[in-house]
C-alpha positions as CSV (number, residue, x, y, z in Angstrom):
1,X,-13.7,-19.5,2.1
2,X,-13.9,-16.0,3.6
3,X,-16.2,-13.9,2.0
4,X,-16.7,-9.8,1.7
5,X,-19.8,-8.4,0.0
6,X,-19.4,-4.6,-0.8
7,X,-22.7,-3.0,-1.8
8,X,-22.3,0.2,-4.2
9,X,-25.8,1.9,-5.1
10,X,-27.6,-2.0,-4.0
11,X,-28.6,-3.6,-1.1
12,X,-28.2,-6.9,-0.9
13,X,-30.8,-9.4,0.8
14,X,-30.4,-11.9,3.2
15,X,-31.6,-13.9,0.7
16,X,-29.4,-12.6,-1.9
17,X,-26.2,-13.4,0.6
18,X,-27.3,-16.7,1.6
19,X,-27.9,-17.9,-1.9
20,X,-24.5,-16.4,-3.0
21,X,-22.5,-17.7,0.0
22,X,-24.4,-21.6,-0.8
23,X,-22.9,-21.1,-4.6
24,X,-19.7,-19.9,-3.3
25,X,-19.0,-22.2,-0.7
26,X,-19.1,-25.0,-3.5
27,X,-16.0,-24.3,-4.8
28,X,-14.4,-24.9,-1.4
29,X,-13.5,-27.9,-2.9
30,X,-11.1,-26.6,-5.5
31,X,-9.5,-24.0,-2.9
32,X,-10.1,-24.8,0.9
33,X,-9.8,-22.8,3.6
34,X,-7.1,-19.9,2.5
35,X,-9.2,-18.6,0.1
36,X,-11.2,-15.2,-0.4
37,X,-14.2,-13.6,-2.2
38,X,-14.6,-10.3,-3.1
39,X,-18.1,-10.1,-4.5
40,X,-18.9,-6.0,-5.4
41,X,-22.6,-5.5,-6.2
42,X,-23.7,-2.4,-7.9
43,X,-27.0,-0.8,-9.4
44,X,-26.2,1.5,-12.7
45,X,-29.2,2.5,-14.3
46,X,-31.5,-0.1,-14.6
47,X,-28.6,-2.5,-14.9
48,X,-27.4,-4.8,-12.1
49,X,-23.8,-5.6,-12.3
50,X,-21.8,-8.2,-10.1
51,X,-17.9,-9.0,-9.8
52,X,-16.4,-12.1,-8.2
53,X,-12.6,-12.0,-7.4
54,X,-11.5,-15.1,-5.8
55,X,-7.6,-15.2,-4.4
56,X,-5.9,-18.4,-3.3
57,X,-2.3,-19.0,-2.6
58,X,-1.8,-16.1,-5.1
59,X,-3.5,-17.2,-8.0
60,X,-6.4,-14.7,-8.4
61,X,-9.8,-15.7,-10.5
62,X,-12.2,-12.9,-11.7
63,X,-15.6,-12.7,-13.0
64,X,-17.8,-9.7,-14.1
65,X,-21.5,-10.1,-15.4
66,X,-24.1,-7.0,-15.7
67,X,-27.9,-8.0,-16.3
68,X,-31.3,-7.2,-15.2
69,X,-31.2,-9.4,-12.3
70,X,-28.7,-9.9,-9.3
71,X,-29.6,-13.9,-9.0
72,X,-29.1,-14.8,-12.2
73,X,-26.1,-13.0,-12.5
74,X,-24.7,-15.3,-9.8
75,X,-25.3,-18.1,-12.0
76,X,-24.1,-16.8,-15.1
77,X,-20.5,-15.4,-13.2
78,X,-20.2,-18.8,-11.1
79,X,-19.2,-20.8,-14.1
80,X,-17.1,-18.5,-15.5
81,X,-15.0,-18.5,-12.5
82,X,-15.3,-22.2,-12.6
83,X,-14.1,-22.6,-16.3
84,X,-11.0,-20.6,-15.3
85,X,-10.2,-22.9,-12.5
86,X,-10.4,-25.9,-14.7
87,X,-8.6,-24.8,-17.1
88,X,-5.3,-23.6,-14.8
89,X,-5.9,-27.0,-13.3
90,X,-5.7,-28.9,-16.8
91,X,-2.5,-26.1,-17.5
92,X,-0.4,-26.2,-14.8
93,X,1.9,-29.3,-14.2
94,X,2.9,-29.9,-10.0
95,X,6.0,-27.5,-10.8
96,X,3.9,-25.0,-12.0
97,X,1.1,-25.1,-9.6
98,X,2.3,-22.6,-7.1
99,X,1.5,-19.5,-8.6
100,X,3.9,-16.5,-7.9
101,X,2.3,-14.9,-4.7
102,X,0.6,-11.3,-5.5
103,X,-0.7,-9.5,-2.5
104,X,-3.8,-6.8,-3.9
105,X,-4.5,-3.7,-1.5
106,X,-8.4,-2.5,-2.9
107,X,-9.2,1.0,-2.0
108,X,-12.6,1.9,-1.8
109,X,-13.7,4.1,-5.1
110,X,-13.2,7.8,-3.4
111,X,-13.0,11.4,-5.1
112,X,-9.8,11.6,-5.7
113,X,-7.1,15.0,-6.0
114,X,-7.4,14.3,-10.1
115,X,-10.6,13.9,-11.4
116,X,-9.2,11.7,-14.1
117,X,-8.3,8.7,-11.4
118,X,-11.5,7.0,-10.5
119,X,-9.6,3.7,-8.8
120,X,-6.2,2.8,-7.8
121,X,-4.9,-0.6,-7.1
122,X,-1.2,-1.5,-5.7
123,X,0.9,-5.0,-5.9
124,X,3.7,-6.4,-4.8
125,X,5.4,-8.2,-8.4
126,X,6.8,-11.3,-7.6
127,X,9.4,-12.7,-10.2
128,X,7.6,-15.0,-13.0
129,X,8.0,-16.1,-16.5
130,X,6.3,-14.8,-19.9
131,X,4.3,-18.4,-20.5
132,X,2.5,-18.1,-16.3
133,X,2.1,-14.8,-17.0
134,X,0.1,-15.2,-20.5
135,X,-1.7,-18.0,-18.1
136,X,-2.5,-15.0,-15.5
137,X,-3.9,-12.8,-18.4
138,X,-6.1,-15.0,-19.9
139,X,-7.6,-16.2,-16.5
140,X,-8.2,-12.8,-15.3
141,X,-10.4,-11.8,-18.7
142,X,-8.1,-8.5,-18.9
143,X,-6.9,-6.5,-21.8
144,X,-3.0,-6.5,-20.1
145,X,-1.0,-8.3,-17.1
146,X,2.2,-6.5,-15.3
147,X,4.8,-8.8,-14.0
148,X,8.3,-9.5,-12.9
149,X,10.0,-11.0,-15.4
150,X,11.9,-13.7,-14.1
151,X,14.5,-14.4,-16.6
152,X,15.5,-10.6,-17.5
153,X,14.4,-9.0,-14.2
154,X,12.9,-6.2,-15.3
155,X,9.2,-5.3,-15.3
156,X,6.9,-6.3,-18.3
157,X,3.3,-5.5,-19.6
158,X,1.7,-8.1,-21.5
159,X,-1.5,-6.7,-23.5
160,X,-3.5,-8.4,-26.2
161,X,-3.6,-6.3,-29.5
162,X,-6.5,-5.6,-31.2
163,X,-5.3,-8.2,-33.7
164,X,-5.8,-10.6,-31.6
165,X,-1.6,-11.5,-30.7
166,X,-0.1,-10.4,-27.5
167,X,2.2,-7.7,-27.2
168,X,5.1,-7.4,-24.6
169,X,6.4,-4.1,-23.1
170,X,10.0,-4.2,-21.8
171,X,10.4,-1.0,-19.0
172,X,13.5,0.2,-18.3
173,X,14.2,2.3,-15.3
């Protein structure tokens, strides 16, 4: 598993990297060799906060923790990350386990022309249906997924209401 540590307002050990890369590097077994780690680690206050995004053969896993201490918030996202793997594993059926491919370009955080964008993030949608992507949203922990819908070709948001259902959003060009 490749792996990128990006350092915002912390510098991380050699200790710190070592240990991480150990923990990483045991769940080579559930990817192999194609896979990548984006670890971000970032001071904010007196808070320390790190996220894990893992991507393999398109199927992206994501963890964020924020706590007083870097180490143990490598143990408390680890299993989170873990949990999500397991449970697309226990999902998915061999027809469903390739994953619609979904290439992610990050940009670094930069001052950007309007003050109210902080962070942009681009994606190629590939075609899928409503059930993988309700899969995709609860793996990645969001609030909403964007995809392709396969069956009507057009492009859908799928949120969670603050009800608790999901919500779909139809856009039409």
């Amino acid at each position: 598993m490749k792996i990128e540590v990006i350092e915002r307002k912390y510098k991380a050990s050699k200790r710190f990297n070592d240990i991480l890369t150990d923990k990483l590097e045991k769940l080579d077994k559930y990817f192999g060799k194609g896979a990548i780690a984006r670890v971000v680690v970032a001071k904010q206050g007196k808070r320390e906060k790190l996220e894990i995004t893992i991507m393999n053969s398109g199927v992206l896993y994501r963890s964020e923790v924020e706590g007083d201490n870097m180490y143990s918030n490598i143990d408390l996202a680890l299993p989170k990350i873990e949990r999500q793997i397991v449970r697309r594993s226990e999902k998915s059926n061999p027809k469903k386990l390739k994953a619609p491919a979904v290439a992610f370009e990050f940009i670094e955080e930069k001052p950007a022309p309007l003050a109210d964008i902080f962070k942009k993030k681009s994606f190629e949608l590939d075609p899928m249906t409503t059930e993988d992507a309700k899969e995709a949203l609860e793996r990645l922990d969001h609030d909403f997924y964007i995809f392709l819908n396969a069956e009507t070709g057009k492009v859908n948001v799928l949120y969670t209401r603050k009800d608790g259902k999901l919500g779909l959003i139809e856009v039409n060009f």
